[in-house]
C-alpha positions as CSV (number, residue, x, y, z in Angstrom):
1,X,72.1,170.3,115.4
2,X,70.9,167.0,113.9
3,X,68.7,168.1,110.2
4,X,64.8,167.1,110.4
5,X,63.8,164.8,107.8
6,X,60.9,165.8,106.2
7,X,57.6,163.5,106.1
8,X,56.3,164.7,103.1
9,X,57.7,166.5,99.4
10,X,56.5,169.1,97.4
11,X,55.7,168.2,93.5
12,X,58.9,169.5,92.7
13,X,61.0,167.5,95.4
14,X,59.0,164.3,95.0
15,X,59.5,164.1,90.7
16,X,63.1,164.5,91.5
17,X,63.5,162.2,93.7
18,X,61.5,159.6,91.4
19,X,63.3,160.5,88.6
20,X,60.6,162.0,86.6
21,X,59.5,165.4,85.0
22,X,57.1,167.3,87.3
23,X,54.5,167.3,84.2
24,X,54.0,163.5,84.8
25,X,54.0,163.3,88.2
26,X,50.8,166.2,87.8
27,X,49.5,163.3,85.3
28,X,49.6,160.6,87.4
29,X,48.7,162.4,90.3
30,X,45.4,163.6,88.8
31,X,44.6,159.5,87.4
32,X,45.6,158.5,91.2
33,X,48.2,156.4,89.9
34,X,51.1,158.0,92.8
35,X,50.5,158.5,96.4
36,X,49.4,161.9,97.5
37,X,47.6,163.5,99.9
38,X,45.7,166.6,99.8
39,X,46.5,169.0,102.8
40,X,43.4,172.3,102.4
41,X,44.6,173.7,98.9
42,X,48.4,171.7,98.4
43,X,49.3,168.4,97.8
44,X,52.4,166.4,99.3
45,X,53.9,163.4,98.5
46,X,54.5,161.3,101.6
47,X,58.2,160.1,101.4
48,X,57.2,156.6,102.7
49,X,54.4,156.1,100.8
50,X,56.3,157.1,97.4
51,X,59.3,154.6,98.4
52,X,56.6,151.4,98.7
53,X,54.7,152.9,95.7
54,X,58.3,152.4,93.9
55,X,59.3,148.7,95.5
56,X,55.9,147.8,94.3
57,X,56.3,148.9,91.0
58,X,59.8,147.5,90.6
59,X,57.5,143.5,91.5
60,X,55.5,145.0,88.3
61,X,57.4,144.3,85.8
């Protein structure tokens, strides 16, 4: 049975796969500096929108 890839992460899932602690991933989702999007009380972290965010930072430098 072929394994569904999930759309979106949890906090915990999306700072790991960034690299970074889940304390400033809550920061720089509150400033709206990382894509989210708020689904009733929780917020995900749409995979694809997290892996442009981070091409588009790598330009930034």
């Amino acid at each position: 049975m072929q394994e569904i890839q999930r759309l979106a992460l949890n906090a915990t899932e999306a700072a790991r796969l960034i690299g970074i602690s889940r304390r400033l991933l809550w920061t720089w989702t509150n400033c709206g500096k990382v894509p989210h999007k708020r689904i009733g009380k929780r917020i995900v972290y749409p995979r694809v929108a997290l892996e442009s965010w981070l091409n588009e930072s790598e330009g930034a430098k």
